[in-house]
C-alpha positions in Angstrom: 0.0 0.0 0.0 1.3 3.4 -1.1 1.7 6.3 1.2 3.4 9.7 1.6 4.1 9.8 5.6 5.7 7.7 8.1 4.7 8.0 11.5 6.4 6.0 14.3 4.8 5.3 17.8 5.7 3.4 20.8 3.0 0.6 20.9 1.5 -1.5 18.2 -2.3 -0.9 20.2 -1.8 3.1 19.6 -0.4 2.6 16.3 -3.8 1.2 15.3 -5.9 3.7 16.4 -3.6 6.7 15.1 -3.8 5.2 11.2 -7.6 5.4 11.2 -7.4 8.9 12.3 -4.9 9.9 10.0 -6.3 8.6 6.6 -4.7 6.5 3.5 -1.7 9.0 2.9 -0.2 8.2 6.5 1.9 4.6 7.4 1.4 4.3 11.6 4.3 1.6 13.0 5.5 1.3 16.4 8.8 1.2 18.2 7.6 -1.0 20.6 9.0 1.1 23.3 13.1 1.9 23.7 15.2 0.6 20.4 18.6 1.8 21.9 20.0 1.5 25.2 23.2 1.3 27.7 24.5 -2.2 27.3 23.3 -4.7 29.8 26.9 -6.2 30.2 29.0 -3.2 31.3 29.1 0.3 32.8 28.2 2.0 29.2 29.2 5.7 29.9 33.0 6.6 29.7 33.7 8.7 33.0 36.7 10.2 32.1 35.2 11.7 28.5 32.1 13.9 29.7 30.3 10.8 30.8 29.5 9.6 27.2 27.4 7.1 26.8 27.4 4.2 24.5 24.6 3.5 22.8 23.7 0.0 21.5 20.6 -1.3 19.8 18.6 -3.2 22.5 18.8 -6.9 21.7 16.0 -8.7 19.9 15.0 -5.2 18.1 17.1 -5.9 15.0 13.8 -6.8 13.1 12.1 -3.7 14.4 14.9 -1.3 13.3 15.6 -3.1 10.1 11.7 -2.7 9.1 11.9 0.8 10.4 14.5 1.6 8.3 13.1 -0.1 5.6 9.7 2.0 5.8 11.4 5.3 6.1 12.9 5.2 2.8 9.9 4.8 1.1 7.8 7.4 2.8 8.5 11.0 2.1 8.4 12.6 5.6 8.7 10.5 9.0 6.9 11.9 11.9 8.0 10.5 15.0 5.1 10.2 17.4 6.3 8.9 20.5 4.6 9.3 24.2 4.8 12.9 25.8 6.9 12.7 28.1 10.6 12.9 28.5 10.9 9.4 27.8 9.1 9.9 25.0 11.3 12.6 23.5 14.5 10.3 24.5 12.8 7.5 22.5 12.4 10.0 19.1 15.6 11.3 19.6 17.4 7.8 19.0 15.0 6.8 16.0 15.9 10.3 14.8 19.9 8.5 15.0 18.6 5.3 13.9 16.9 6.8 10.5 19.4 9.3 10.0 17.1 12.2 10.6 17.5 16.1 10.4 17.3 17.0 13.9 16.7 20.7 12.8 13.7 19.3 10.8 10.2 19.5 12.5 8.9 15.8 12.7 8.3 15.6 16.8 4.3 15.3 17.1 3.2 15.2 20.4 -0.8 14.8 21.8 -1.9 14.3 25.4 -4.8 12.1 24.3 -5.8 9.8 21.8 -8.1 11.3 20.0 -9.4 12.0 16.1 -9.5 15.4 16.7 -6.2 15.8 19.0 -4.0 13.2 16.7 -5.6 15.8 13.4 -4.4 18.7 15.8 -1.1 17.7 16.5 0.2 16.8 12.9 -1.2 20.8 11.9 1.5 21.6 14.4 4.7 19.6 14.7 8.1 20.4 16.1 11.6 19.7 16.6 12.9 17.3 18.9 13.3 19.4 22.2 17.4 18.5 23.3 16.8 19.4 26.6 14.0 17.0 27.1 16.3 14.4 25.8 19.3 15.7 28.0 17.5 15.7 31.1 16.1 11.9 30.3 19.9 11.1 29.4 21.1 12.6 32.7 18.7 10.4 34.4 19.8 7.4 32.6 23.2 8.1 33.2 23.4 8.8 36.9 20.6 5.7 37.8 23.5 3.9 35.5 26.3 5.3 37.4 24.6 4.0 40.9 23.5 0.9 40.0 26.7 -0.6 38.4 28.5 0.9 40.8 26.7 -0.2 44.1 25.4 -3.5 42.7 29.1 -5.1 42.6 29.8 -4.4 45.6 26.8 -5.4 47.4 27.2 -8.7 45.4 30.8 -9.3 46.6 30.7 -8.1 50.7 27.1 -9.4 50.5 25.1 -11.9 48.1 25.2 -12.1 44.4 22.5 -11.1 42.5 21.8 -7.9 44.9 20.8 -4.6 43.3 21.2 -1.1 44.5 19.4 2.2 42.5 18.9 5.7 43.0 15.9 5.8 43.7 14.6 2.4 44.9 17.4 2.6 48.0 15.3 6.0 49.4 12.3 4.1 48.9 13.7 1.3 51.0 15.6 2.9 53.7 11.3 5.0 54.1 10.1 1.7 54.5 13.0 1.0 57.4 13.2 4.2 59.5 9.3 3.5 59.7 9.8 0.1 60.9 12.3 1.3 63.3 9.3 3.8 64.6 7.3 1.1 64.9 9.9 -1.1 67.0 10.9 2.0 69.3 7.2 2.7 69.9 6.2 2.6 73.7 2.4 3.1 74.2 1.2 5.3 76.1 -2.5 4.5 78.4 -5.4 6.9 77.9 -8.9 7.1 78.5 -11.8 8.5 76.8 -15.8 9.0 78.4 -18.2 8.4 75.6 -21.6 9.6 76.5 -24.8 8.8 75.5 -27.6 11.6 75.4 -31.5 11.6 74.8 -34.1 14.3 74.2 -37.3 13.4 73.0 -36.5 10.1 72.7 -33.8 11.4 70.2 -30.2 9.5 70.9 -26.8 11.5 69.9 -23.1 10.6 71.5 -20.9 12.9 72.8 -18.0 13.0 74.6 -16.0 14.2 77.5 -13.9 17.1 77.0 -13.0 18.7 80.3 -13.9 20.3 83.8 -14.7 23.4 85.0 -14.2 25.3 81.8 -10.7 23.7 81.0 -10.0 20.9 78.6 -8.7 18.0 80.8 -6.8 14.6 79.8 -7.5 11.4 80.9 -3.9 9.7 81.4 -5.5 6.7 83.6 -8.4 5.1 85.8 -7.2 7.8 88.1 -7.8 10.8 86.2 -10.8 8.9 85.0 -12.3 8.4 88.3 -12.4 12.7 89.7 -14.6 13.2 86.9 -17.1 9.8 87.1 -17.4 11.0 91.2 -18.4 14.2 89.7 -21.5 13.2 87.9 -24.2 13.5 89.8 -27.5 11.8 88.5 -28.2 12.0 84.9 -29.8 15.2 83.5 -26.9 17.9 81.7 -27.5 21.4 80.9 -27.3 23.0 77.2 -24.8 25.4 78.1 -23.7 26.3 74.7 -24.8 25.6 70.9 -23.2 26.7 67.9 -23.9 26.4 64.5 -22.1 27.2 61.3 -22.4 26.2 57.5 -18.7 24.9 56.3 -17.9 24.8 52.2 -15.5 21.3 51.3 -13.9 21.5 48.0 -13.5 18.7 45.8 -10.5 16.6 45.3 -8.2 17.8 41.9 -8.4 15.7 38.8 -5.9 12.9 39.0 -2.0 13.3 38.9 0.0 9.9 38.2 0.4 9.5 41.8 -3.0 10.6 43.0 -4.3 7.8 40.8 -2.2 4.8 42.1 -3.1 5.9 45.8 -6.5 5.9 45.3 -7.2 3.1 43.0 -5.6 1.3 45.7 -7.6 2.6 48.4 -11.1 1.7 46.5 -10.3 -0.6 43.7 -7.5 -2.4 45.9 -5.6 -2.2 42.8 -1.6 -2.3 42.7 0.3 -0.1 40.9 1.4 -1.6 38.5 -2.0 -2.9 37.5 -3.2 0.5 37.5 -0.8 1.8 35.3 -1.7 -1.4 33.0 -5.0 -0.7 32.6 -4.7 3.0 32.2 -2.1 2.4 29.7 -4.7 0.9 27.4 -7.8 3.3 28.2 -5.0 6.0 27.1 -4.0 4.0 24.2 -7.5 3.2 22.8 -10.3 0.9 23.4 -12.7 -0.3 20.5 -16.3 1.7 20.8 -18.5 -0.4 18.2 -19.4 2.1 15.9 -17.2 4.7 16.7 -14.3 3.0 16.2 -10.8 2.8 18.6 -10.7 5.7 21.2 -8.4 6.7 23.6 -10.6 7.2 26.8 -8.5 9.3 29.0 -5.6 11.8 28.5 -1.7 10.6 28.9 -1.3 9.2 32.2 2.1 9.9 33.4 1.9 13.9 34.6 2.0 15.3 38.0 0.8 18.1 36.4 -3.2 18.8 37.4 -4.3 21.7 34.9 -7.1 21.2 32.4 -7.6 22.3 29.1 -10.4 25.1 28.6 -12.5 22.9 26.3 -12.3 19.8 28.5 -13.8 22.6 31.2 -15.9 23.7 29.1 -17.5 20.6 28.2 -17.8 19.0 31.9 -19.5 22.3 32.6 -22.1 22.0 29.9 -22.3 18.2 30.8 -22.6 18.9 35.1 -25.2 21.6 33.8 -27.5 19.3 31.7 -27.2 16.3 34.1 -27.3 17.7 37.4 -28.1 21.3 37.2 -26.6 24.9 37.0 -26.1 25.2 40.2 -23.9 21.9 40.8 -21.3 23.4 37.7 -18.1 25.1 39.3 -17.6 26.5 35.2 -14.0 25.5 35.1 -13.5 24.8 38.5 -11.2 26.4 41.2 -8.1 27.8 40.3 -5.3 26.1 41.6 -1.3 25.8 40.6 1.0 22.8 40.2 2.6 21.4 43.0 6.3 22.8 42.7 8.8 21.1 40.0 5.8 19.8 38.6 5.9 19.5 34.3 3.1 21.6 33.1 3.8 19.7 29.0 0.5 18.2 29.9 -2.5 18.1 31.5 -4.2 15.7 34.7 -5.2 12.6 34.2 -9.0 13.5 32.7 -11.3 11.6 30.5 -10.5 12.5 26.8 -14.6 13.2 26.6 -16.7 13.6 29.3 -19.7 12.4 27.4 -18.7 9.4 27.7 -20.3 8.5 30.5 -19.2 5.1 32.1 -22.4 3.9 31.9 -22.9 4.6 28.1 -19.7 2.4 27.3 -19.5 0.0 30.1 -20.7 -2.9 27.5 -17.3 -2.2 25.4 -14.5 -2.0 28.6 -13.6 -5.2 30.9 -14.1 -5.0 34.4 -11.0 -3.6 35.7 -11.2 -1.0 32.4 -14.9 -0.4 33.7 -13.5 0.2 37.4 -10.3 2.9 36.4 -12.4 4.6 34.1 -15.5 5.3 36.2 -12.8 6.4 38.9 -11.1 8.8 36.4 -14.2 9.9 35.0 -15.8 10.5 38.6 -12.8 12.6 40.1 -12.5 14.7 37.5 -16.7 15.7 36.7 -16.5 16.3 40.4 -13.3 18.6 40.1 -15.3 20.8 38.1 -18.5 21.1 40.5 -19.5 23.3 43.3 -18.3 22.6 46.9 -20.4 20.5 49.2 -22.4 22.8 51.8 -22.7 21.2 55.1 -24.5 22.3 58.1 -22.3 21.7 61.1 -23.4 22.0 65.0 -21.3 21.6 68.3 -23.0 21.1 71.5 -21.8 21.8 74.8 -23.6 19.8 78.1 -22.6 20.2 81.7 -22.9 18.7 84.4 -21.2 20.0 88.3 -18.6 21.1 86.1 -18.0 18.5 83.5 -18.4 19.2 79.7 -19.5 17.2 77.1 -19.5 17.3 73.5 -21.1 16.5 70.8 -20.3 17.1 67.3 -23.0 17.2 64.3 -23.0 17.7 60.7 -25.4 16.9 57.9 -25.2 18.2 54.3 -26.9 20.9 53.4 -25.9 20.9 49.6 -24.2 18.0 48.3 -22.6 19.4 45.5 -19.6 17.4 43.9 -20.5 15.0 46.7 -23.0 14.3 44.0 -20.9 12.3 41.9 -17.9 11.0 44.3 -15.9 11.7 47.5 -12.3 10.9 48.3 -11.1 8.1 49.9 -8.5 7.7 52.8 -5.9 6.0 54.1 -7.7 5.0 57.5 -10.3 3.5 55.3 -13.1 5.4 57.6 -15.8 6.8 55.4 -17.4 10.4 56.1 -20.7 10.2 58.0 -23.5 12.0 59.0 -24.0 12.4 62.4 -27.6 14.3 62.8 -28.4 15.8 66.3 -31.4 16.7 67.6 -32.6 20.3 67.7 -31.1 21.7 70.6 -30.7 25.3 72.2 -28.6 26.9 75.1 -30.8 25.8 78.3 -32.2 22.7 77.1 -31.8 19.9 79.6 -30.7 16.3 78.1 -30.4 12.7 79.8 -27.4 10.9 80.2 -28.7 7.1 78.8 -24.9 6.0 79.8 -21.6 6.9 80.5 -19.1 4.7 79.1 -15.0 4.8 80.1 -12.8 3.5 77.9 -8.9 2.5 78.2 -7.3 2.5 75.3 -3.2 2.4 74.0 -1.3 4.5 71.8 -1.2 3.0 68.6 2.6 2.6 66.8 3.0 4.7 62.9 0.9 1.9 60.6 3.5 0.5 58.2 3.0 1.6 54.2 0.9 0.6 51.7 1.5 1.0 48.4 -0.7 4.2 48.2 0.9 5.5 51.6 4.5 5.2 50.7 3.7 6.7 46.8 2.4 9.7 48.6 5.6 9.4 51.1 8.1 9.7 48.1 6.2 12.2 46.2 6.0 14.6 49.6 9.6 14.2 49.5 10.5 15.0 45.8 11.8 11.6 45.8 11.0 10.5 41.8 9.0 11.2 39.0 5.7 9.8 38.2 6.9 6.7 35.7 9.9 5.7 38.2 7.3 5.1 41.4 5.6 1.5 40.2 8.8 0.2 39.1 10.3 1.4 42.0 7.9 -0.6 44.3 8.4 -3.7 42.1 12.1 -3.6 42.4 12.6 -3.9 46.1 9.9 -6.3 46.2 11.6 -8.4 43.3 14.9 -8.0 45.3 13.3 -9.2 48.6 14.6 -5.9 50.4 10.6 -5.6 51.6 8.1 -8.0 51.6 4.2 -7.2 51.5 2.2 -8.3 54.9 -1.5 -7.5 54.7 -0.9 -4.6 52.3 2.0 -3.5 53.8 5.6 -2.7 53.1 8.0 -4.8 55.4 11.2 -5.2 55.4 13.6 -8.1 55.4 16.6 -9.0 56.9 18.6 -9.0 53.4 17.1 -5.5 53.0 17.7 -3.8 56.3 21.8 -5.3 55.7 22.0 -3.9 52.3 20.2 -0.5 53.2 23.0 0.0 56.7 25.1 -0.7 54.2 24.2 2.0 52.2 23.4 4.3 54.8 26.6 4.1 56.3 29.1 4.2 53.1 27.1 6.0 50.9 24.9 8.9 52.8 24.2 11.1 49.7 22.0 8.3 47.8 19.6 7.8 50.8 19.5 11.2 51.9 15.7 12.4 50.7 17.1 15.8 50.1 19.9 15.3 48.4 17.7 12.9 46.0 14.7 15.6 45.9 17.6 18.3 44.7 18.8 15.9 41.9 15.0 15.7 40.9 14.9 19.3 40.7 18.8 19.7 38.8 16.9 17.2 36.3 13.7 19.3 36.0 16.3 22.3 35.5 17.9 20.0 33.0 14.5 19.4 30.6 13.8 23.9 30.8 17.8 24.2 29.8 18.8 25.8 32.8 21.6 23.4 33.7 23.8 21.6 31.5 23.5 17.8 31.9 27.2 16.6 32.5 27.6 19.6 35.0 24.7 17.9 37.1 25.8 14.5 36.5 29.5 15.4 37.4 28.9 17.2 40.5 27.3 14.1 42.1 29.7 11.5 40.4 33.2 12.8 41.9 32.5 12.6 45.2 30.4 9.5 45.2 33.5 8.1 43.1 35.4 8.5 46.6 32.9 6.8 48.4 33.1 4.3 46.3 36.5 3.7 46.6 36.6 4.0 50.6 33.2 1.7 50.5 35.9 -1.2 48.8 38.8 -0.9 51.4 36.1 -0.9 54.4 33.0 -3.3 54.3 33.6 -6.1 55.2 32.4 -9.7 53.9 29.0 -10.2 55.6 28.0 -13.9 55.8 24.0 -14.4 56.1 24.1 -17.3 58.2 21.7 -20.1 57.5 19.2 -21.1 60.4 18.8 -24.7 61.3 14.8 -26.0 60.0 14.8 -28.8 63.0 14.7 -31.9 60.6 16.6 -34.2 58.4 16.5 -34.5 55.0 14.2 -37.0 53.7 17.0 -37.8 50.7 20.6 -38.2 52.9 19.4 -38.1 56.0 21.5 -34.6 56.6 20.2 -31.2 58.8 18.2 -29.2 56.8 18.7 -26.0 56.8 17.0 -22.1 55.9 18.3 -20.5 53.3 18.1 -17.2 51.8 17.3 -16.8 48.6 16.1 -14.3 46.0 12.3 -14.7 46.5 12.9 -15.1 50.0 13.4 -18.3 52.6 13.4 -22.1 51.9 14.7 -25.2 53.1 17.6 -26.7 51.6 20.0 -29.6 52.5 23.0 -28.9 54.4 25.0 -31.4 52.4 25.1 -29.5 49.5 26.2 -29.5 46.7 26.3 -33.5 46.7 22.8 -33.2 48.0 20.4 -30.5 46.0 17.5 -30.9 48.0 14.8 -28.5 48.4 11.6 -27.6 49.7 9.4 -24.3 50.0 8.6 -23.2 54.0 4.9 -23.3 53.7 2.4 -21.9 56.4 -0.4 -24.5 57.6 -3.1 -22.7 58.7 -4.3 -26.0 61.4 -7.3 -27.1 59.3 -6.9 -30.5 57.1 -7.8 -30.8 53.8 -11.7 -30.7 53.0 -11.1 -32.5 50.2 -8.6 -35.5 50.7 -9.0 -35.6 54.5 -5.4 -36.4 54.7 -3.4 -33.7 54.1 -3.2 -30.2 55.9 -4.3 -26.8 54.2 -1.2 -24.5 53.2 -0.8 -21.3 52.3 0.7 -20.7 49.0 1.5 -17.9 46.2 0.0 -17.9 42.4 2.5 -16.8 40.1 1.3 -13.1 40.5 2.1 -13.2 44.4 -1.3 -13.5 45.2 -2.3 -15.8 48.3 -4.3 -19.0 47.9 -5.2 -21.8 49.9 -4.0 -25.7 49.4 -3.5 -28.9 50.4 -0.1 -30.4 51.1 -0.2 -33.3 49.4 -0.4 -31.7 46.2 -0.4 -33.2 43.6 -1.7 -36.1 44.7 -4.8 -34.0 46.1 -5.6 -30.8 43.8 -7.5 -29.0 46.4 -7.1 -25.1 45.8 -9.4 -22.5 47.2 -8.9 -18.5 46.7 -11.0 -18.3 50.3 -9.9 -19.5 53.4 -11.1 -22.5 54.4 -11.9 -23.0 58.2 -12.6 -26.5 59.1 -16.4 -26.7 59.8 -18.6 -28.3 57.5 -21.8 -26.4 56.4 -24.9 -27.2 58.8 -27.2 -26.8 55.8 -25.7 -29.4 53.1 -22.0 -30.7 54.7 -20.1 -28.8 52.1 -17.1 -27.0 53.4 -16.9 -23.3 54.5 -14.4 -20.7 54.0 -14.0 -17.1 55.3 -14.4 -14.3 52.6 -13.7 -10.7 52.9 -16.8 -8.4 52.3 -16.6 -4.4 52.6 -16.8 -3.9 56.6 -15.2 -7.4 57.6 -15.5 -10.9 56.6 -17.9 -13.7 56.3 -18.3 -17.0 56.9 -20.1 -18.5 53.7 -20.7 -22.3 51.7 -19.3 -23.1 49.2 -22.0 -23.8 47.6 -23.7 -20.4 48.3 -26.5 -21.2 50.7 -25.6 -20.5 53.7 -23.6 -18.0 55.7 -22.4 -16.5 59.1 -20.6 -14.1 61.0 -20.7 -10.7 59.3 -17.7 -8.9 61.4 -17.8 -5.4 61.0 
């Protein structure tokens, strides 16, 4: 087939949509991401000569370049097309090399979303490939190169081979350690609350105490506790005080990259990595029957949370017609960009707001369905009114002692319309409606409740938590943070315990390692003021092998004092407490890249092995023989089976718990529901034991 243009993306799936946009004169191929790279089997930049790097073709892409080269010569113009981003421009700056392109010619087309009438837009306007885009991505290349060839000998030779050590995953680990060391220096601390409850009318509210004799008063023990109970006398309190106010909430901003991997964690319980899957291909185009391949949201790696004028003006029109005029912000509030944040683009935001989750729900899968609605949600409600709510504080008293109790209800729900943010603490914003009340009413005490309770230790991070953690702290960029939490995962520095970050042994040894002979890579400001050198970089403030050199020639001399001093650690192995069932030698634990197993002590003349499995003290419903274990799927997921696999092939996603059903025998397994967990059958008939 004949054409006049070239146009070269990064993946096949947006190469399709893009060539039904652009019409018969236009060839779309794809890259399939990076051609050229820093060789895997050495260093790959020459120190001594401006830190050049060497540039090789990445291995198994010699059919890709040889049928790009091949296309280019028979179009007459090659646009390159690759993701906006400074990746992006990195990636069109060595096909530029590759095909022998004018760098002063204007073939760089960039669009935030994938779109007919953006992708039309775009090719009106092209440019030239923007060198200090592609410096600052070099720069970043180069020094996360410098690091991790550097650090990752060493640690193999004083520690364990096949240890790693990078820029930016060793902050993220040594987070994850100074929090557990919080945790492990945590003392709690007793204190006591009074929670009241009130009626008038027949109308119940809570409140609780706050103080005595006008002054706010802690409750450090049963002690403290016990003046104020002796105080009370009967049960009627005065209305000493009411006050009531209206108080505006603002919605959340339309997503950044990291605002969309915390909370698609927090409600879709979605990792990051999946999220940035499945956002990949809403950005890259899903099939809408008649309407063809669309991209459904705008380019999801920013940090950036501006919006376009017409993508304003269109939710306000939409908001107007669906909800009302008086529920449309009309562009929404004004707000700036987080500092160092890249303004090349815009939030995550759908590409059209008319598209409605609903109206294409039969055309996504469900996780595509579930990312959508969420981006789709956050950002109508970024562009609607505040939520009015009603609030009232109550004061009682009593000989002295003061209660309170808090109210709100919502007046005008406003964006809360459409969606709220989540949190952390997984509570939920509720209502909590009081009774008319005025200064002088009396109220009845129904009970008064003390409470002891503990200080609680800093909660170890989630995925969402410790995203938030390293973008607070200027620590990376919004592509480096899943990869980031994959690598020290892969590594087994930290390993995930009900959603949360731990870390192991071979991590806290490699990061005092690190910490010790290396300060400057774990030091968050240090790494924050490298982020912003490279953001200085990509605007061509700075000159790239100024930035890279300052940091190189001092860590070159920690480098060289890190090889005379550490030492040869030796992870010892831990005895398992049984014999071999092949020699008859100690077993022992090992530790190995994915973590501990058992292995024989007489190796290598014996090669035995076994995984450490976890019985959870129920046997198998199945075989009645064996015991249930836990085990991992190949996507680190936990599952449930029997230990005599495979002779027995029992597997269950839901944790068994050793009861038969009373209704028909069948076994039954605990599932978790939104508020707890659950008891159920198997065989769906029967269930138990709703925990909230």
């Amino acid at each position: 087939m004949a054409y006049k243009y070239l146009v070269i993306v990064e993946s096949p799936a947006k190469a399709k949509t893009i060539e039904k946009y652009l019409g018969k004169n236009y060839k779309v191929v794809a890259s399939v991401g990076h051609i050229r790279d820093l060789p895997k089997s050495k260093m790959g930049v020459d120190t001594e000569n401006n830190y050049e790097p060497h540039y090789i073709s990445i291995r198994g892409k010699g059919d890709v370049i040889k049928s790009l080269k091949a296309a280019a010569k028979k179009a007459d113009k090659v646009y390159l097309a690759a993701d906006p981003d400074r990746e992006g421009e990195a990636i069109a700056w060595h096909l530029s090399f590759l095909l022998g392109l004018d760098l002063n010619d204007k073939n760089r087309v960039v669009f935030n979303e994938i779109t007919k009438e953006a992708v039309k837009a775009a090719f009106k306007e092209p440019r030239t490939i923007n060198l200090d885009l592609v410096d600052a991505q070099q720069a970043r290349r180069i020094l996360d190169r410098l690091v991790g060839y550097s650090l990752s000998p060493i640690l193999w030779r004083k520690v364990k081979k096949g240890l790693s050590a990078g820029r930016v995953q060793s902050v993220a680990l040594k987070i994850i350690i100074d929090r557990e060391n919080e945790i492990r220096k945590f003392i709690p601390e007793e204190y006591w609350s009074i929670d009241g409850n009130f009626q008038k009318a027949k109308k119940k509210f809570k409140a609780n105490f706050w103080g005595v004799d006008g002054k706010k008063k802690k409750l450090p023990n049963a002690e403290a506790v016990k003046e104020v109970t002796t105080r009370i006398k009967g049960n009627e309190y005065d209305v000493t005080k009411v006050e009531k106010k209206e108080r505006k909430r603002n919605p959340a901003l339309p997503f950044t990259t990291s605002s969309l991997q915390q909370e698609a964690a927090r409600k879709l319980n979605f990792r990051t990595r999946k999220t940035m899957m499945v956002a990949q291909q809403l950005y890259e185009g899903i099939a809408l029957g008649k309407q063809g391949t669309v991209g459904l949201i705008t380019y999801m790696r920013t940090d950036s949370t501006r919006i376009a004028d017409s993508a304003k003006g269109e939710a306000a029109e939409y908001i107007e017609k669906t909800y009302g005029t008086e529920f449309s912000a009309h562009g929404g509030r004004k707000v700036k960009n987080a500092q160092g944040a890249q303004d090349a683009h815009e939030a995550i935001r759908p590409s059209s707001v008319l598209r409605a989750p609903n109206e294409i729900k039969q055309y996504l899968d469900k996780d595509q369905l579930k990312l959508y609605t969420l981006i789709w949600s956050r950002f109508v409600a970024s562009q609607m009114t505040p939520a009015i709510l009603d609030t009232m504080k109550v004061t009682l008293e009593q000989n002295g002692v003061i209660f309170i109790a808090n109210g709100a209800k919502v007046k005008f729900k406003g964006f809360m319309q459409v969606y709220v943010e989540g949190r952390d603490d997984g509570k939920e914003d509720k209502e909590n409606i009081l009774p008319d009340l005025v200064e002088g009413d009396k109220v009845n005490a129904v009970d008064i409740e003390p409470k002891q309770h503990f200080t609680q230790p800093p909660a170890r991070f989630s995925e969402a938590t410790l995203i938030r953690a390293l973008e607070e702290n200027g620590v990376g960029r919004p592509s480096t943070y899943a990869p980031t939490l994959e690598t020290i995962q892969r590594r087994y520095y930290v390993k995930l315990t009900n959603k949360r970050f731990e870390p192991t042994e071979l991590g806290e040894i490699v990061n005092s390692l690190i910490v010790e002979f290396f300060p400057q890579i774990v030091d968050v400001h240090f790494t924050a003021s490298m982020e912003g050198d490279l953001d200085k970089i990509g605007i061509g403030e700075e000159k790239w092998v100024e930035v890279v050199d300052r940091f190189y020639r001092p860590f070159e001399k920690e480098l060289t004092n890190a090889e005379e001093k550490i030492e040869k650690i030796q992870i010892k192995d831990e005895p398992a407490g049984f014999d071999c069932d092949l020699c008859g030698h100690p077993m022992v634990i090992k530790l190995g890249r994915y973590g501990k197993f058992f292995a024989c002590s007489n190796f290598p003349e014996c090669r035995n092995t076994k995984a450490i499995v976890k019985e959870i003290g129920v046997t198998c419903p199945v075989c009645k023989e064996g015991q249930v274990i836990e085990r991992k799927s190949k996507k680190n997921r936990l599952f449930y089976g029997c230990s005599r696999y495979p002779e027995c092939d029992f597997t269950s996603w839901d944790k068994p718990i050793g009861r038969p059903c009373p209704k028909c025998g069948q076994y039954l397994v605990e599932k978790k529901v939104k508020g707890g967990k659950q008891v159920v059958c198997i065989n769906g008939d029967y269930e138990e034991n709703v925990q909230k």
